[in-house]
C-alpha positions in Angstrom: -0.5 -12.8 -33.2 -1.8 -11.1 -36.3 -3.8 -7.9 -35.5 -5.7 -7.6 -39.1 -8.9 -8.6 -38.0 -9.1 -6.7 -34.8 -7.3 -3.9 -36.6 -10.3 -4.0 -39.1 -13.1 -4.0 -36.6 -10.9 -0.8 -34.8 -11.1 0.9 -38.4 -14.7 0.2 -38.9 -15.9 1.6 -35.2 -13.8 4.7 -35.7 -15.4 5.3 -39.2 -15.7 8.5 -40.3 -12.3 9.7 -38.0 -10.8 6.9 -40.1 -12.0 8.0 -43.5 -11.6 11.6 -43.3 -8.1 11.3 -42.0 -7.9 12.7 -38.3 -5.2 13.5 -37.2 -5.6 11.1 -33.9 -7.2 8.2 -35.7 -3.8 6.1 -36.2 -3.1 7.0 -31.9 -6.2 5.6 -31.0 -6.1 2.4 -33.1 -2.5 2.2 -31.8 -3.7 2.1 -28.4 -5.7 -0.6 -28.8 -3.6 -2.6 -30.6 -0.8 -2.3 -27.7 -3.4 -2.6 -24.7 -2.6 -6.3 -24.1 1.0 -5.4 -23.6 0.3 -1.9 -21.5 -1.6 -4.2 -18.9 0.9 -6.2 -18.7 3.8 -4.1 -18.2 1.5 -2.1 -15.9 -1.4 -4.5 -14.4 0.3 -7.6 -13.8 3.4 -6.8 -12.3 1.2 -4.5 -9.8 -1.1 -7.6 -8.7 1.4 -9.9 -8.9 3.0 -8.0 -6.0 -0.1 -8.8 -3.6 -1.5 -12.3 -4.6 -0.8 -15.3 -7.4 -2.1 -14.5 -10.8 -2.7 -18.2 -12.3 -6.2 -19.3 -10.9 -7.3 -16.2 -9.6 -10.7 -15.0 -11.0 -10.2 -11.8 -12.5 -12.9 -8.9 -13.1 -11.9 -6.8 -16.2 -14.3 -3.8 -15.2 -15.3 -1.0 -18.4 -13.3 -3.9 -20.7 -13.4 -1.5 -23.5 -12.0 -4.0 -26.5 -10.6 -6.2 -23.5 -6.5 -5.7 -24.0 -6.6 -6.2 -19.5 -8.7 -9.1 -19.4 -6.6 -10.8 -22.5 -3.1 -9.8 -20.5 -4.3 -11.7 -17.2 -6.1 -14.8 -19.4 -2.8 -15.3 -21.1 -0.8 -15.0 -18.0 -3.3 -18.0 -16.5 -5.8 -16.1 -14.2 -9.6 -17.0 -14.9 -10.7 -13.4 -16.3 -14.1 -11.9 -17.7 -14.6 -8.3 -19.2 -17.5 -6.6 -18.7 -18.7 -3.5 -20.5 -21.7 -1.9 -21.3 -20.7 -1.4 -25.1 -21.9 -4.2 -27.5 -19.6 -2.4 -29.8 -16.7 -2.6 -27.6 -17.3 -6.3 -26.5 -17.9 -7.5 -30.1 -14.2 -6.1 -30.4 -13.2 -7.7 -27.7 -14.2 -10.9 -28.5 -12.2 -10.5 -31.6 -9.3 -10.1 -30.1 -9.4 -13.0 -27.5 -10.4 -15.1 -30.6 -6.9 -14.0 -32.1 -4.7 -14.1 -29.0 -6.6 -17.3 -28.3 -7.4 -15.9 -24.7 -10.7 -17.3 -23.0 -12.2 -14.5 -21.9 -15.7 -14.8 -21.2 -17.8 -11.2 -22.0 -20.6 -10.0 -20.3 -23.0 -6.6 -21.1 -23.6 -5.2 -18.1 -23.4 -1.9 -15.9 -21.0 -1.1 -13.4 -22.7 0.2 -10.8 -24.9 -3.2 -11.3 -22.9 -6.0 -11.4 -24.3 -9.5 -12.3 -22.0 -11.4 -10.0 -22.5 -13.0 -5.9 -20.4 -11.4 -3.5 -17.2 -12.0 -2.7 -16.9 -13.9 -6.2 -13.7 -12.3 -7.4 -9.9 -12.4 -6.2 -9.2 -9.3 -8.8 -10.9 -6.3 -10.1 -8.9 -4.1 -12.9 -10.7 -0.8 -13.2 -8.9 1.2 -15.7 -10.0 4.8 -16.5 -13.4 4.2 -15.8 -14.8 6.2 -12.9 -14.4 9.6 -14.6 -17.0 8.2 -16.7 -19.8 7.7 -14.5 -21.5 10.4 -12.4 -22.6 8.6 -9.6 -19.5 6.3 -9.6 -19.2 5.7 -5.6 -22.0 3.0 -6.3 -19.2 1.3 -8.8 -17.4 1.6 -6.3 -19.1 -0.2 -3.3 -20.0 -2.9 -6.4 -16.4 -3.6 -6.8 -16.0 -4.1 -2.6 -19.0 -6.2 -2.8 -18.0 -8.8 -5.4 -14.3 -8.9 -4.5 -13.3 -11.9 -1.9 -11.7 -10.0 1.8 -8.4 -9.8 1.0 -9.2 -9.1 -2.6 -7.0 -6.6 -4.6 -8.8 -4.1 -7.1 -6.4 -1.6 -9.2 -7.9 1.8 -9.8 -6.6 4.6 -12.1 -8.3 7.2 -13.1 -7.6 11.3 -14.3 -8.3 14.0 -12.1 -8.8 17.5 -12.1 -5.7 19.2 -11.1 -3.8 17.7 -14.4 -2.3 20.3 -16.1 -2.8 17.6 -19.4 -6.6 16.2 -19.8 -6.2 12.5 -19.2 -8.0 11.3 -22.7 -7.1 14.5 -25.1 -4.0 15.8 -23.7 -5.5 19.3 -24.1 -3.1 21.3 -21.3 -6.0 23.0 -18.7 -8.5 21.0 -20.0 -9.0 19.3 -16.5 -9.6 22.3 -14.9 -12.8 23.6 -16.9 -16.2 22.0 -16.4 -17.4 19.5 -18.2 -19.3 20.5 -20.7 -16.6 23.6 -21.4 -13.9 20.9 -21.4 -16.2 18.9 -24.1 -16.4 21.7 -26.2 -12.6 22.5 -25.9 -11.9 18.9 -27.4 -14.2 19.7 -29.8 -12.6 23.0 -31.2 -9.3 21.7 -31.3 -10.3 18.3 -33.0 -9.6 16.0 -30.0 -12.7 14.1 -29.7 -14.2 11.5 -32.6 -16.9 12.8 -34.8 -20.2 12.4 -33.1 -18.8 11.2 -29.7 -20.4 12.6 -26.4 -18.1 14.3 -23.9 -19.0 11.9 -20.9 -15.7 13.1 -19.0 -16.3 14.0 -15.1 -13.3 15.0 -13.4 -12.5 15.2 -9.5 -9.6 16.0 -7.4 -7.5 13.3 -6.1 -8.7 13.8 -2.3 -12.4 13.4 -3.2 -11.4 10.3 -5.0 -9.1 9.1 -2.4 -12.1 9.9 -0.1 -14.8 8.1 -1.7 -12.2 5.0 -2.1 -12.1 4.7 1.5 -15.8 5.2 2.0 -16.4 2.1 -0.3 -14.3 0.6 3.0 -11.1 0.1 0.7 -7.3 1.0 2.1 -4.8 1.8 -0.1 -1.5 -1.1 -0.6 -0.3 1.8 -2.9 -1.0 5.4 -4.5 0.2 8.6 -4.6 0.1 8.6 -1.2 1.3 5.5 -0.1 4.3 4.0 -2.3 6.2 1.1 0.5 9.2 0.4 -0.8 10.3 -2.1 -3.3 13.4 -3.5 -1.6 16.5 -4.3 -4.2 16.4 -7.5 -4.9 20.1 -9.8 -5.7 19.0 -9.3 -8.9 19.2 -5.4 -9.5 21.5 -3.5 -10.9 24.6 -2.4 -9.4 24.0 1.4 -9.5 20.7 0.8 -8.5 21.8 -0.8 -5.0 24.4 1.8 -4.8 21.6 3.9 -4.7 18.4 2.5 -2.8 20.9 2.7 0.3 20.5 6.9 -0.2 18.0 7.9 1.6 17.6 11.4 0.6 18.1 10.4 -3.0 15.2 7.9 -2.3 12.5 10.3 -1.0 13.7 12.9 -3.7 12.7 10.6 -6.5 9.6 9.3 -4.8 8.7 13.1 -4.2 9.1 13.8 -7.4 7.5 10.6 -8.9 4.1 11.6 -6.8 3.9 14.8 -8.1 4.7 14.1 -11.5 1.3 11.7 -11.2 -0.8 15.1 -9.4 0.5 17.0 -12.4 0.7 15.2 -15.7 -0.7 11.5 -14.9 -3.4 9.8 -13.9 -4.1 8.3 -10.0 -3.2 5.0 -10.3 -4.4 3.1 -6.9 -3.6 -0.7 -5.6 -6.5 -1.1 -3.3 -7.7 -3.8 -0.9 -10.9 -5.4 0.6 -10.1 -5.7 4.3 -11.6 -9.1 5.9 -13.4 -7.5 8.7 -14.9 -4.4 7.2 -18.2 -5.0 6.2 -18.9 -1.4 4.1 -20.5 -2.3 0.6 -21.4 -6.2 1.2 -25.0 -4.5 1.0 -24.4 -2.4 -2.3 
């Protein structure tokens, strides 16, 4: 794959951060550039756990320039993106165009989505919620258009993070919004002319409203089943999945490493006999 013309379009949205040198420019555009192969070091493995991947129509929710949905398409799963951003979906077109992904891309709104119920197997929702306000109504779109039995994959920052999710900034999470905005700002962590749209909660009001949309939890901070150790692993690493206070030390300290410095990454599921959200 050759990134030059989806590079280009990345240099020409940034603009003036790009021309005037700031100092995050080149970390944004790599982002980008590397999002096909984040989602799928991160995204497939994690739905690949629940259900089969090839076939399996796949929502990429706040697509952004559409690095998820291209990761599932390539990996055989009928996917669409679906942002509100012409910007961002003229970008992502680009980029299935040079992957040679189809990825069908829709303009749309979240908490509105254009699609029948029960019409999806997968929904990837990445960093999305803490941009929208009213976002439990995402969230009961979601349950609506996923199938029962359908897996959605949540991640999102959250207030007690001693580093703000999309800055860095340490504290910034725990100052309101618009302080937080201005904070960026000062320290030259935002793009020029960008509005601070950033709404943070803490990780029990989201894991609240998650289960109001009539979701449980397969895995998050709170819930982590263990992998077993497959034939496969390592030696050392059998050695030591059969030490169980070695075990629930590392997945003590794995949780709270999320709580403090991560985001709240969530594998959710639509149960088959709850009917919260078919409505939404």
């Amino acid at each position: 794959m050759t990134d030059r013309s989806f590079e280009a379009g990345l240099r020409r949205w940034l603009g003036e951060a790009c021309r005037l040198g700031h100092p995050l420019a080149p970390g944004w555009i790599r982002e980008h550039l590397e999002r096909v192969s984040y989602s799928r070091r991160l995204h497939l493995p994690m739905v690949e756990e629940q259900c089969r991947v090839v076939e399996a129509r796949v929502l990429d929710l706040g697509c952004g320039t559409g690095g998820t949905g291209v990761a599932f398409a390539l990996a055989g799963a009928r996917a669409i993106g679906l942002d509100r951003s012409e910007t961002l979906l003229r970008l992502a077109a680009l980029r299935a165009i040079e992957d040679r992904a189809p990825l069908p891309l829709i303009q749309g709104d979240a908490r509105q989505l254009p699609f029948r119920s029960a019409s999806f197997d997968v929904c990837v929702c990445e960093q999305l919620i803490e941009h929208v306000q009213d976002y439990p109504r995402l969230l009961l779109e979601v349950h609506r258009i996923l199938r029962p039995g359908g897996i959605a994959v949540l991640a999102a920052p959250h207030r007690l993070a001693l580093r703000e999710g999309h800055t860095g900034l340490l504290f910034a999470s725990w100052l309101p919004s618009h302080w937080a905005g201005r904070y960026a700002a000062w320290r030259g962590c935002r793009m020029p002319g960008e509005p601070w749209d950033v709404w943070l909660e803490s990780p029990w009001s989201i894991r609240r409203r998650i289960r109001q949309a009539g979701f449980l939890e397969l895995r998050s901070p709170w819930c982590q089943p263990r992998r077993p150790a497959t034939a496969d692993a390592s030696r050392l690493r059998l050695v030591l999945a059969r030490v169980g206070p070695l075990v629930r030390l590392v997945r003590w300290a794995f949780r709270w490493q999320t709580f403090l410095f991560g985001t709240l990454t969530f594998v959710l599921t639509k149960p088959s006999t709850c009917p919260v959200g078919e409505g939404a």
